[in-house]
C-alpha positions in Angstrom: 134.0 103.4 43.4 132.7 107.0 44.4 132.5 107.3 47.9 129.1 108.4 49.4 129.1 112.5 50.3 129.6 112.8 54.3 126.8 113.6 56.4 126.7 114.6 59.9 124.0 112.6 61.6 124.1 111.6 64.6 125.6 107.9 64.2 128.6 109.3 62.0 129.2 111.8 65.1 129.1 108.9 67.0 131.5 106.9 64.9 133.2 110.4 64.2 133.6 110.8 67.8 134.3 106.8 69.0 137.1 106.5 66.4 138.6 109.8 66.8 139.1 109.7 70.1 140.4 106.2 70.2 143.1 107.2 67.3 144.0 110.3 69.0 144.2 108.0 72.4 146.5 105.8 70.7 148.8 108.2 68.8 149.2 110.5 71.7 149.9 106.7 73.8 152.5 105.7 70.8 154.3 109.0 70.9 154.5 109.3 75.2 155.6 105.6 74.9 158.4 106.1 72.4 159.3 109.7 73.4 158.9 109.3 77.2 160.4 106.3 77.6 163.6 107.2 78.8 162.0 110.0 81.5 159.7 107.5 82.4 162.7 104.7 83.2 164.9 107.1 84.7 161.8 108.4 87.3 160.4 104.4 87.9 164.4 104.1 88.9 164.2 107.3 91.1 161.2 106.0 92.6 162.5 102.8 92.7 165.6 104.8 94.9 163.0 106.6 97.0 161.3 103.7 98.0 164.9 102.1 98.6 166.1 105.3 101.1 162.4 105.0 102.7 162.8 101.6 103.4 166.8 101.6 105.0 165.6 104.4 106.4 163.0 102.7 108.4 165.3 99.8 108.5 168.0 101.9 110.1 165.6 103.4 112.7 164.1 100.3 113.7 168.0 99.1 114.4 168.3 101.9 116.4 164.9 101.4 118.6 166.0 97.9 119.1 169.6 98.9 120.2 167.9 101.4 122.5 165.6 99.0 124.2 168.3 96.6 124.5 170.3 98.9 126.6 167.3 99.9 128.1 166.3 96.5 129.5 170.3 96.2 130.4 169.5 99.5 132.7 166.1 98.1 134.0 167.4 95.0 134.7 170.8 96.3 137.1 168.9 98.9 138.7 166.3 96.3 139.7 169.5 94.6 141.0 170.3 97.1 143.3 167.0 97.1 144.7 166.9 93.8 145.4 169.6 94.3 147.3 167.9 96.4 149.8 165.6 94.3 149.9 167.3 91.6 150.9 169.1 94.1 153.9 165.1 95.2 155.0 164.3 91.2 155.2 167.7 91.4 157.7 166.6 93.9 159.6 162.8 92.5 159.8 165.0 89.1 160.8 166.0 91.1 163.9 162.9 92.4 164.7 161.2 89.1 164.8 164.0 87.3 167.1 164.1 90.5 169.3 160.3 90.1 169.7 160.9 86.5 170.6 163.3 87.2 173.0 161.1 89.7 174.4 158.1 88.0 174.7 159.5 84.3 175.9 161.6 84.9 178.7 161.3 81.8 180.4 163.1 80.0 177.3 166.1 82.4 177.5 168.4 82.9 180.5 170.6 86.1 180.5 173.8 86.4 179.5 176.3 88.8 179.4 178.2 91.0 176.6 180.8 93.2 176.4 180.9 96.9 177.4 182.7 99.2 175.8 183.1 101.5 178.6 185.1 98.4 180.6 186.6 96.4 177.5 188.0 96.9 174.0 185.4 95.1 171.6 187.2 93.9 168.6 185.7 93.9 164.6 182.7 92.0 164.4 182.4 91.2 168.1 178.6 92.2 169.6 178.6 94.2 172.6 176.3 96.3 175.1 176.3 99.8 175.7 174.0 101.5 178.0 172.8 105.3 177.9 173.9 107.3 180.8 170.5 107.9 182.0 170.4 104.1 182.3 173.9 103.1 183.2 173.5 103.7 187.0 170.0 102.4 186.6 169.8 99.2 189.4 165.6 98.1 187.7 165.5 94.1 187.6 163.3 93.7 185.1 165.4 96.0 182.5 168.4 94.4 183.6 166.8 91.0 183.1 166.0 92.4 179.5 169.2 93.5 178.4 170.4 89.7 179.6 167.5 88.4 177.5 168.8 90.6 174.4 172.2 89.3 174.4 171.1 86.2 172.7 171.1 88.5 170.1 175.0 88.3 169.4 174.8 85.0 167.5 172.7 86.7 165.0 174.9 89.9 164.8 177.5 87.6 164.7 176.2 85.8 161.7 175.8 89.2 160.1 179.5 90.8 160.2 180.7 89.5 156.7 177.6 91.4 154.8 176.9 94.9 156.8 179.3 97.1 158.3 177.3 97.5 161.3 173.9 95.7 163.0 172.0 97.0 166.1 169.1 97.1 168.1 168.2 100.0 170.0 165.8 99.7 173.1 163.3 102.3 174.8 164.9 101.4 177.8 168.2 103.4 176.4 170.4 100.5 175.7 172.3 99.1 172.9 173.1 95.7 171.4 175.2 95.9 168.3 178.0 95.0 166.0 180.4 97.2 164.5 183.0 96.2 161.6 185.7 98.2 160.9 187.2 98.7 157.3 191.1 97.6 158.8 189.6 94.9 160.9 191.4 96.5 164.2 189.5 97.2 167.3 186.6 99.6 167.5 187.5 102.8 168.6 184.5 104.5 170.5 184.9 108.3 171.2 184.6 109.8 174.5 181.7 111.9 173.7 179.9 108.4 172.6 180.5 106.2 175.5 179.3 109.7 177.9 176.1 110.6 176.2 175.2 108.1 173.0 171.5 107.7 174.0 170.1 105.3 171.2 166.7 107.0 172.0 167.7 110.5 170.9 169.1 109.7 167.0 167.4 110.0 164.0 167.1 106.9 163.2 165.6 105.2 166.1 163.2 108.0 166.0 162.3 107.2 162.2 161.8 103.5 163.1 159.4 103.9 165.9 156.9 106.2 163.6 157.4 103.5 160.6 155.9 100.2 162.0 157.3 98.5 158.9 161.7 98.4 157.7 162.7 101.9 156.5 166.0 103.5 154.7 167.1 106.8 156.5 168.8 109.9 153.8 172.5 108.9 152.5 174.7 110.5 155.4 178.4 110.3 156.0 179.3 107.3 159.2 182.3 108.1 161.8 184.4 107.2 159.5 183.4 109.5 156.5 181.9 107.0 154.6 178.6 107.5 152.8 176.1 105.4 154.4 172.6 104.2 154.7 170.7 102.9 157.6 167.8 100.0 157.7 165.3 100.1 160.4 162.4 98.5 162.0 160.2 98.4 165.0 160.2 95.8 167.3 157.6 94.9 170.2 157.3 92.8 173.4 154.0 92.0 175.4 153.4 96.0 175.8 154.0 97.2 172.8 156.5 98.9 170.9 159.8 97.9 172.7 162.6 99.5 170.6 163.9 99.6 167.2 166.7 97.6 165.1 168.7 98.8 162.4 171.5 97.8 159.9 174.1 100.1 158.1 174.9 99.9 154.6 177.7 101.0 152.3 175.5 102.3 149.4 178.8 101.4 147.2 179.1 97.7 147.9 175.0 97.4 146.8 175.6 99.1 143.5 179.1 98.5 142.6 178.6 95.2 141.1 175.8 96.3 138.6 177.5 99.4 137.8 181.0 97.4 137.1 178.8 95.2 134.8 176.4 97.5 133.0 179.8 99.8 132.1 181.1 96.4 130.8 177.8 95.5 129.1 177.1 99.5 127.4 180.6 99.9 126.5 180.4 104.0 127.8 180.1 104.5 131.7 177.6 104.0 134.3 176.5 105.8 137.4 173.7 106.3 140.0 172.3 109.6 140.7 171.1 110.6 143.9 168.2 112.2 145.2 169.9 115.8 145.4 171.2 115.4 142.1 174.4 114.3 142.6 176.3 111.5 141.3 176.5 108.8 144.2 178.6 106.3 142.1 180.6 106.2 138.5 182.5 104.2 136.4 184.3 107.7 135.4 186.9 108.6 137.0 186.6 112.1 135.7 184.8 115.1 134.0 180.9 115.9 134.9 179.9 112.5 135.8 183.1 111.5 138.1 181.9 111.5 142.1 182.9 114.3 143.6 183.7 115.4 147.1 181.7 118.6 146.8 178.3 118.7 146.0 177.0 119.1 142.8 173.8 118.8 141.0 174.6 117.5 137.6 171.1 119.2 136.5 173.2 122.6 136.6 175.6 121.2 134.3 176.6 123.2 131.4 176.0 120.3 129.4 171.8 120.9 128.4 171.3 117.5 127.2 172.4 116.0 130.0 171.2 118.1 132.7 167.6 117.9 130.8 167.5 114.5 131.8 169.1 114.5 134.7 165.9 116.1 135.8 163.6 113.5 134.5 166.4 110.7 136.1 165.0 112.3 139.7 161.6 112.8 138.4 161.3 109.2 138.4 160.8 108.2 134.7 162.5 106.2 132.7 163.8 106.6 129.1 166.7 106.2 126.6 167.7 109.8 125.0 170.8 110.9 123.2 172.6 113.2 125.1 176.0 115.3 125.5 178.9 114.1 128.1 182.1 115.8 128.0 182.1 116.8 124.3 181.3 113.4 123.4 177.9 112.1 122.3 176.0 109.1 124.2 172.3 107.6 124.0 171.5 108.0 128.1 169.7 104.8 129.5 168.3 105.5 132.9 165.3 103.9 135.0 164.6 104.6 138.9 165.6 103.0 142.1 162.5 103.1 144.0 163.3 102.6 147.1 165.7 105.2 147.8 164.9 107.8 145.2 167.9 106.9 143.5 168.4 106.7 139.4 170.5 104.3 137.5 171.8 105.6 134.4 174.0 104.0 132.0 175.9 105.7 128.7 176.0 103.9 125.5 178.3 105.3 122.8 176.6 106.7 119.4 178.1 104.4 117.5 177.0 101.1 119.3 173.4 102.2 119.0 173.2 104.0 115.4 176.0 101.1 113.6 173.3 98.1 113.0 171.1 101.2 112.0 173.5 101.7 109.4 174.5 98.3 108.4 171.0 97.8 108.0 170.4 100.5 105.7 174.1 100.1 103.8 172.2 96.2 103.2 169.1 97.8 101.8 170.8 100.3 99.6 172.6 97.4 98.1 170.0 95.6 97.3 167.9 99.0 95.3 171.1 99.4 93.3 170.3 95.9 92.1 166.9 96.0 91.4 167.6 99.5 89.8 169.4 97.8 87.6 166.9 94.7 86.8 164.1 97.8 85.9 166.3 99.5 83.6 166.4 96.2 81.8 162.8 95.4 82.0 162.1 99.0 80.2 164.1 98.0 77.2 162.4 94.6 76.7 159.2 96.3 76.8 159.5 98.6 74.1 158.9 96.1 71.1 155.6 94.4 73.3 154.8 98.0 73.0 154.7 98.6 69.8 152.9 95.9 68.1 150.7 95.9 71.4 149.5 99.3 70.4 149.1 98.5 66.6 146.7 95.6 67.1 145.0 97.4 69.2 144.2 100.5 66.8 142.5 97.9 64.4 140.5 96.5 66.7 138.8 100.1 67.7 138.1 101.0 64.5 136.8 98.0 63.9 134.4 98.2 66.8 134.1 101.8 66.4 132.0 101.1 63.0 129.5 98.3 64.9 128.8 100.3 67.9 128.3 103.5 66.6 125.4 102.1 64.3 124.2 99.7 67.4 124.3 102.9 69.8 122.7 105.3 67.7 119.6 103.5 66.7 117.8 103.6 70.0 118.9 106.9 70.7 117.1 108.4 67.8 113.9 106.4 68.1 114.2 107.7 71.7 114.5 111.3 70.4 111.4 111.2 68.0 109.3 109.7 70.8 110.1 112.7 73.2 109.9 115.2 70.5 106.3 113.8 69.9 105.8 113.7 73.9 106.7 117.5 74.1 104.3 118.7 71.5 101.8 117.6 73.6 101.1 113.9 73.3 100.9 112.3 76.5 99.6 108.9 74.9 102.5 108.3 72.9 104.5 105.0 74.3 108.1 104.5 73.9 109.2 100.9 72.7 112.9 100.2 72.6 114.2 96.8 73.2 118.0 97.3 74.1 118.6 95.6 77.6 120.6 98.3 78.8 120.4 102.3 80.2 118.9 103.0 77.1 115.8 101.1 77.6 115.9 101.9 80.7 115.4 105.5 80.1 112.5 105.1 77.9 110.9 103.1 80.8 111.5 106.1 82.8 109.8 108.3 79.9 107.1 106.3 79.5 106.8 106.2 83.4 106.8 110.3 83.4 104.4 110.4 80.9 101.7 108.3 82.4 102.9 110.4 85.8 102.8 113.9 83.9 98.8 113.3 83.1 98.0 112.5 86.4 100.0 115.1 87.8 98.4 117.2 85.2 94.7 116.5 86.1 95.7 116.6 90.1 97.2 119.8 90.4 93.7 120.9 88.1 91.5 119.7 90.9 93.9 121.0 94.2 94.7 124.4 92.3 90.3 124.6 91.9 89.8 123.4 95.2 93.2 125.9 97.3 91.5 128.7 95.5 87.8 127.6 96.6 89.2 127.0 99.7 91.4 130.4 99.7 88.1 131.9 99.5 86.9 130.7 102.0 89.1 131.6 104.4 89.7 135.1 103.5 85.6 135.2 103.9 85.6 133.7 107.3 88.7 136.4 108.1 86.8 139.3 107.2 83.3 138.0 109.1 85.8 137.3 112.4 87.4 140.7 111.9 84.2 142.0 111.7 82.6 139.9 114.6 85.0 142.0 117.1 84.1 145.6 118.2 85.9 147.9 117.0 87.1 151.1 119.0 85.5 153.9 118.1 85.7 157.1 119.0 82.6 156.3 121.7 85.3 154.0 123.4 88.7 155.8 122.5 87.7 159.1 123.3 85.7 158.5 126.3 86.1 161.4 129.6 85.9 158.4 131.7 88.6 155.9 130.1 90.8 155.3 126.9 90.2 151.6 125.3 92.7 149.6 122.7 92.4 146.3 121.2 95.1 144.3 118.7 94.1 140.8 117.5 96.7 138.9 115.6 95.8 135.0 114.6 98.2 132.8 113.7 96.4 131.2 110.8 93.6 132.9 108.6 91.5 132.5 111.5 91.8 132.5 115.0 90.8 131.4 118.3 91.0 134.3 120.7 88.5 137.0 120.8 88.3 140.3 123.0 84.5 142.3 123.2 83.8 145.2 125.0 79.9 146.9 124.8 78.0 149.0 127.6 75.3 147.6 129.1 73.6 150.7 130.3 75.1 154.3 130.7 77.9 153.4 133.5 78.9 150.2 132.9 81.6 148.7 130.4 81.8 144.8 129.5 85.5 143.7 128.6 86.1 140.4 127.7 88.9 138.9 126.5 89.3 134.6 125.5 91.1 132.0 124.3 89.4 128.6 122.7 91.7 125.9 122.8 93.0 124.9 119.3 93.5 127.1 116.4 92.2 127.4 112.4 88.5 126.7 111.4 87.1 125.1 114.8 88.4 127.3 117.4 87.4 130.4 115.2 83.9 128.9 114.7 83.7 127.7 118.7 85.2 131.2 118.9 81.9 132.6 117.7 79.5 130.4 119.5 81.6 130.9 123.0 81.1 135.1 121.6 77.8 135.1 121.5 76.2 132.8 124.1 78.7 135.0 126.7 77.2 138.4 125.0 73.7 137.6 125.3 73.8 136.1 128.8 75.3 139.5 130.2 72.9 141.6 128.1 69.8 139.4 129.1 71.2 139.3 132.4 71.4 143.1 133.1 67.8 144.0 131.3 66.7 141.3 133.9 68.6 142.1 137.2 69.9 145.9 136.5 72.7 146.9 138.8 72.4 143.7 141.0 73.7 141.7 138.1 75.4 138.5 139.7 78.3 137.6 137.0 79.2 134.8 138.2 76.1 133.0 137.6 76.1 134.7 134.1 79.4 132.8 133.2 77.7 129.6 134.9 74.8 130.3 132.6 76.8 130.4 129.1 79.1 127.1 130.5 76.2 125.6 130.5 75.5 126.9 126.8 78.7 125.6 126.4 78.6 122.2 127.4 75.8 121.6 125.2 76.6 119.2 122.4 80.1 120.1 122.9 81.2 116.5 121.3 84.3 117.8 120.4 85.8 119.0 123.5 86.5 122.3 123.3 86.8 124.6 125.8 87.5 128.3 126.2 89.3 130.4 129.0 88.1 133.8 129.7 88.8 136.9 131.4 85.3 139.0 132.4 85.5 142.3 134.0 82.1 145.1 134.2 83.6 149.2 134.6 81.7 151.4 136.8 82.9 154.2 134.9 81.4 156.7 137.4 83.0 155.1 140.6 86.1 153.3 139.0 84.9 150.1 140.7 85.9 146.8 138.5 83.8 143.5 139.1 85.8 140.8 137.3 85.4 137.0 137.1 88.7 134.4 135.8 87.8 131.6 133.9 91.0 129.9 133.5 92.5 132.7 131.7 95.8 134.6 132.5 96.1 136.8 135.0 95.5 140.7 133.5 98.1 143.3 134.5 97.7 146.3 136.7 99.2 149.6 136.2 99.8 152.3 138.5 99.8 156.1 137.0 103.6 155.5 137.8 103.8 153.3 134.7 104.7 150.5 136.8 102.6 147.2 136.2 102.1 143.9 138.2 100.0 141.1 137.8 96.2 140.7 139.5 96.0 138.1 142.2 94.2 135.1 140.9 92.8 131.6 142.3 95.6 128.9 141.9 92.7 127.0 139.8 89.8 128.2 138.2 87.0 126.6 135.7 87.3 127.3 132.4 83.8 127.3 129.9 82.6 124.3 127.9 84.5 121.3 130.3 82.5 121.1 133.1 78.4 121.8 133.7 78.8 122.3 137.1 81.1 124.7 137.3 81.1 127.7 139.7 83.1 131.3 139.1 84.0 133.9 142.0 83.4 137.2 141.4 85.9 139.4 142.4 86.3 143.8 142.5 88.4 146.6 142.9 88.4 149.8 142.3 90.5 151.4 139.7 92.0 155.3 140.5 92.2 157.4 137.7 94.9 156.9 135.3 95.6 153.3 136.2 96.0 150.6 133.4 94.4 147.5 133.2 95.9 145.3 130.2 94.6 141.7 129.3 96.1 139.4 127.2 96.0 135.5 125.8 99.1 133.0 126.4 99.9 133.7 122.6 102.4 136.7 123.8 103.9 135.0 127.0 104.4 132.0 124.9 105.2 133.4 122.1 108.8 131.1 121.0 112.2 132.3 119.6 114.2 130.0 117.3 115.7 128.6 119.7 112.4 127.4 121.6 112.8 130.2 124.3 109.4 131.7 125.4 108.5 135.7 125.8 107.6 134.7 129.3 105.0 136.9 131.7 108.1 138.2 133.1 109.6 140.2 129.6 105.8 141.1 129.1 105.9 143.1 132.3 109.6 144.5 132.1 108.6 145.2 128.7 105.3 147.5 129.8 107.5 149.1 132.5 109.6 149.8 130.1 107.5 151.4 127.3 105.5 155.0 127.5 102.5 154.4 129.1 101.3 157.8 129.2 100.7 158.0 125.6 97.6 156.8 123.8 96.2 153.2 124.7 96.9 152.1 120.8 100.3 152.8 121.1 100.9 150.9 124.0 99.7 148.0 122.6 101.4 148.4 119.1 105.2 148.8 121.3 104.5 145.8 123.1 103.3 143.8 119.5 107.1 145.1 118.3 109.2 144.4 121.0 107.0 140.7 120.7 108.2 140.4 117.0 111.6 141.8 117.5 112.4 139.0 120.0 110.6 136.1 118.3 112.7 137.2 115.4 112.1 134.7 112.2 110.0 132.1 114.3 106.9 131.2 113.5 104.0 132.1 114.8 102.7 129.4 116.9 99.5 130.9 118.7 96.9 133.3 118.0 97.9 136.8 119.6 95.0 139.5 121.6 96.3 142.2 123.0 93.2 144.3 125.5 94.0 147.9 127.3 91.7 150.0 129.3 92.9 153.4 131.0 90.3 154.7 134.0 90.8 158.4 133.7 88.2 158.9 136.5 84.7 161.1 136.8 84.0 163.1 133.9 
C-alpha cells in the first residue's frame, strides 16, 4: 500500500515532535542505563561511603562530646565538694558566734570559770586556753574580767572541735583570746616570746576583716607558724552593745581538697589539681613537671606550654569548660570549673585516648556496617539491569502509541483557535470563539472571547476620553493664556522707572494657578502691589483667583477717585471681604499682602491679610523679614473682619520682596521644605545690585536646584520692588 506523501501541518509537528522526543528520551535513557551503569554503581557506592564517613563522623564526635561532659560533670561535681566543705567550716564558725553571743548576752545563766594561760602553764594539743593582750593583762576592770569568765564556757565547744580544724578562736574587743590550737605531732603548744609579749588579737588581719564583714568570711591562703598553707574562717559576734569581737577557725586548704582531688585523678585516669587565685597550683596529684606544687611561686599562665596556660587564664577567669590541651609533651582534654568561694579552680586532666576511644569505636562500628551495605547496592544494581530493559521497551510502545492519539486530539482546538484570532485580527470584533475542550485550551479562548468584547469597549472609551482630554486640553491652555494675561506685566513704565525697579515671576503648579501679584498707579505718586494666594489649586482657585483680582482692584481704584490721598486701606480690604463673602458657598478664602508706594517720599502703607511676611532689604544686600501681627484675617472667611494698616518709609535702594508659601514650602524628595530661613540666606546670598528680574530668576534656580526631581506641589509668585528714591 503507497503510503500517503508527508506533510508538515501542524498536528504531524505535533506528532513529529511528541514521538521524537519521547524516542530520543528513551534511546538516550537505554544507552546512559546500559553504558553508565557501572559509573553510576560505583558513585551510589561512593556516596553510599560518604554518607557512611558523615555519619561515624558525627557518631565519633558525639562520643567525644559525651566523654567530655562526663568528665565535666566528674569536675563540677568534686569542686562543688570542696566548697561544701567550706561551707560546712563557715556554719562552725557562725556556730561560735551564736554561743559567744549567748554567753554574752545571758550572764546570769553562766558563772565564770577559769582557763589556762599560756604565759603561767604549758597548754597541751587540743586543750582551750586564755591569753590576754598586754594592754589588758595588768587590766584590774570587773566587768571584762567577768566576761572573759563568762567566755570560757567556750572550751567545751573548742574542745568538740580539735579533731576537724587545726585551730578555733574567738577574739574579743576587749583584747583577749579564747582558743584551741592543735599541733601536727600532738606535743605541747609552743608559743613564741614575741607572742605571749605583744599578740593583740585586735591588731591582726583577720579580726580586722571579721569586724567589717557582719557575715563568716575566708581570709587570702597564707603560710601558719608552722609553714603550712592555711586559711582562716571568721565572723562577728555581738553582746547587748553591739559588736563584741570576732571568732575564727583555721583551715588546712589540703585536708578540704585532698579527698576530691585523690578521687577525681582516680575517676579521669590523668591528674588533678586546684589552681589558686595567683595562678599557682595549690594542690596536684603530679608529683612533677608544670603542674607539680611548687615551693616557689609560679603562675602556670606563663607556662611555655600555650594550651595550657590559655586556659589557665580562663580557670581564674571563672569559667568553666572542657578543652584539649598540652601537659608535659603529652596531650589531655582539660576539665576545670570554679571554686567560688575562694577564687580557687578545680581542674582535672583526662588522657586523649579515654575521651576520643568510644569516638572511634563508634565510628570503626559505623564503617563496618557501610562496607556491608556497599556491598548489598552493588548487588541490587545488577538485578536491576534486566527490569531495565524490558521496563524501557514497553514503555517506548506505549508513547508512540499515545503519541498518535494526542497529537490529533491536541491539535484540533489549537487550529480552530488560530482561525478564530486570525479573523479577530483582521478586524472582526464580533467573531466568538467556541471550543469545547475542558482544559487551558478552552480556557484561552474564554480569555479571547473576553478580550474581544473588552477590546470594543476599550476601543469606543479611549474615543470619547481622547475627544473629551483634547476638549479639555483646550480648555486649559485657554484659561492659561487669559490668567497669564489677567496679570500686569512689567513694562518698561514699571522697570525703568527713576523712582523704583519692579519684577514679577508667577509659576503654577497645574495649568492654572491660585496666586496672583498686580501692581497699577492710582494717580502720579502712588504704586499698588499686591501679591495673594487662594487656598486650593487648578480651575477654582484660578477662577476665585480672578474674582478675589478684581473685586480688590476696583475697590482701591474706586476708593482713591473717591477719597484721593486720604485713602483708608484698610476699610478698602474690609470692603472687597465683604465682596468676598458673598455667595462664597464653597469656602474659599484668599490671603493677601497690600502695600501703596509714595514714590516721591519713599513712604509704604501696607495692610497683611493672612499672607507671609514680605522681606526687607537694606542697600547692604542684607534682608530680614517685616514685623507682622501673630494673627491676621484673611479675605472671603469672615464679614466682619477688620485689617491694620501699617507704614514705613523705604530709603533709596532698599528691597522689598513678596512672595506666596509655594517657595518656603516648596518640598525635596525627601519631604524637607525650602523653609523662610534658606529663602533669606539664599537672597543674602545672591547679587542684589543687579536688575530686579534677575534677582528673582536666581532665587526660582536655587528653588529648583534644591527641590531637585520633586514635584511641584504649590503654585509659585515671586514679587520685587527696588525704591531708588526722588527722581
Amino acid at each position: 500500500m503507497k503510503m500517503k506523501p508527508f506533510t508538515m501541518d501542524i498536528r504531524h509537528r505535533v506528532l513529529l515532535l511528541v514521538l521524537s522526543g519521547s524516542l530520543l528520551t528513551l534511546l538516550t535513557v537505554s544507552l546512559l542505563f546500559f553504558a553508565g551503569m557501572s559509573v553510576t554503581e560505583d558513585k551510589a557506592i561512593e556516596s553510599g561511603r560518604g554518607m557512611g564517613e558523615n555519619a561515624a563522623r558525627f557518631t565519633e564526635q558525639f562520643a567525644e562530646k559525651q566523654a567530655e561532659k562526663l568528665i565535666s560533670a566528674i569536675a563540677q561535681a568534686r569542686a562543688k565538694r570542696i566548697e561544701r566543705e567550706l561551707e560546712v567550716t563557715a556554719d562552725d564558725v557562725q556556730l561560735l558566734t551564736d554561743m559567744m553571743t549567748e554567753l554574752l548576752r545571758s550572764p546570769e545563766d553562766y558563772p565564770p570559770l577559769t582557763l589556762p594561760a599560756p604565759r603561767h602553764t604549758a597548754i597541751a594539743s587540743g586543750e582551750p586556753y586564755l591569753h590576754l593582750s598586754a594592754a589588758l593583762s595588768g587590766s584590774e576592770d570587773d566587768a571584762v574580767q567577768q566576761e572573759m569568765g563568762r567566755a570560757s564556757h567556750l572550751a567545751s565547744a573548742l574542745y568538740s572541735l580539735r579533731r576537724t580544724y587545726s585551730a578555733a578562736f574567738v577574739g574579743s574587743r576587749h583584747g583577749y583570746l579564747v582558743a584551741m590550737d592543735v599541733t601536727a605531732d600532738g606535743g605541747p603548744k609552743q608559743f613564741s616570746q614575741k607572742f605571749l609579749e605583744r599578740y593583740d588579737p585586735r591588731e591582726m588581719g583577720w579580726y580586722k576583716l571579721g569586724a567589717q564583714s557582719g557575715k563568716p568570711v575566708f581570709t587570702d591562703i597564707y603560710r601558719d607558724s608552722n609553714g603550712q598553707l592555711c586559711i582562716t574562717c571568721v565572723a562577728p559576734y555581738y553582746d547587748s552593745s553591739g559588736f563584741a569581737g570576732v571568732a575564727g577557725i583555721d583551715v588546712n586548704p589540703e585536708e578540704i581538697s585532698r579527698e576530691a582531688v585523690s578521687i577525681a585523678a582516680e575517676e579521669g585516669g590523668g591528674a588533678s589539681f586546684v589552681l589558686g587565685p595567683s595562678g599557682r597550683i595549690l594542690f596536684s596529684t603530679r608529683e612533677s613537671g608544670v603542674l607539680a606544687v611548687s615551693s616557689e611561686p609560679r603562675d602556670i599562665r606563663q607556662c611555655e606550654e600555650k594550651s595550657l596556660a590559655f586556659e589557665a587564664a580562663s580557670m581564674l577567669a571563672g569559667k568553666s569548660d572542657v578543652q584539649p590541651v598540652t601537659v608535659d609533651g603529652e596531650e589531655y582534654y582539660l576539665a576545670y570549673t570554679p571554686i567560688g568561694s575562694l577564687g580557687w579552680s578545680f581542674g582535672m586532666l583526662t588522657g586523649k585516648e579515654a575521651v576520643v576511644y568510644p569516638g572511634q569505636q563508634a565510628r570503626d562500628n559505623v564503617l563496618g556496617q557501610m562496607v556491608s551495605f556497599t556491598g548489598q547496592l552493588r548487588a541490587l544494581f545488577r538485578q536491576m539491569i534486566p527490569w531495565g530493559v524490558g521496563f524501557l521497551l514497553l514503555l517506548a510502545a506505549i508513547l508512540a502509541a499515545l503519541s498518535v492519539r494526542v497529537s490529533g486530539h491536541f491539535v484540533r482546538p489549537i487550529l480552530a483557535l488560530e482561525e478564530g484570532v486570525k479573523d479577530i485580527a483582521r478586524g472582526n470584533l464580533d467573531r466568538q470563539l467556541d471550543i469545547r475542550t475542558g482544559d487551558e485550551i478552552e480556557h484561552l479562548a474564554g480569555c479571547v472571547n473576553y478580550m474581544t468584547d473588552e477590546l470594543k469597549k476599550s476601543m469606543e472609551s479611549l474615543s470619547r476620553v481622547t475627544a473629551e482630554r483634547e476638549r479639555i486640553a483646550t480648555e486649559l491652555s485657554v484659561a492659561r493664556n487669559i490668567q497669564a494675561g489677567m496679570l500686569p506685566s512689567v513694562s518698561p513704565r514699571f522697570s525703568r522707572s527713576q523712582a523704583y525697579e519692579l519684577a514679577a515671576l508667577m509659576d503654577p503648579a497645574k495649568e492654572v494657578g491660585g496666586d496672583f501679584y498686580d501692581f497699577y498707579m492710582i494717580d502720579d505718586r502712588h504704586l499698588v502691589l499686591t501679591i495673594a494666594d487662594v487656598s486650593g489649586k487648578g480651575v477654582p482657585a484660578a477662577l476665585f483667583m480672578v474674582v478675589a483680582k478684581t473685586a480688590l482692584k476696583n475697590s482701591v481704584l474706586a476708593a482713591a477717585r473717591e477719597q484721593g490721598a486720604g485713602t483708608d486701606f484698610g476699610a478698602i480690604l474690609a470692603q472687597a471681604n465683604r465682596q468676598l463673602c458673598e455667595n462664597n458657598d464653597e469656602m474659599m478664602f484668599v490671603t493677601v499682602f497690600f502695600g501703596v508706594l509714595d514714590v516721591g517720599t519713599g513712604a509704604f502703607t501696607y495692610v497683611n491679610a493672612g499672607h507671609n511676611p514680605p522681606l526687607l532689604g537694606n542697600a547692604e544686600g542684607r534682608f530680614s523679614y517685616l514685623a507682622m501681627e501673630e494673627k491676621t484675617n484673611v479675605l472671603g472667611v469672615k464679614e466682619s473682619a477688620v485689617y491694620t494698616v501699617h507704614q514705613l518709609t523705604l530709603a533709596p535702594g532698599e528691597i522689598l520682596c513678596l512672595y506666596t508659601d509655594g517657595v518656603t514650602e516648596a518640598a525635596d524628595e525627601a519631604g524637607n521644605l525650602y523653609s523662610e530661613q534658606r529663602l533669606v540666606a539664599a537672597l543674602d546670598r545672591l547679587d542684589s545690585a543687579g536688575p530686579m528680574a534677575d534677582l528673582l530668576a536666581a532665587v526660582r534656580r536655587d528653588l529648583r536646584d534644591y527641590v531637585g526631581s520633586a514635584e511641584q506641589s504649590d503654585d509659585i509668585t515671586l514679587l520685587a520692588l527696588r525704591y531708588r528714591g526722588t527722581p
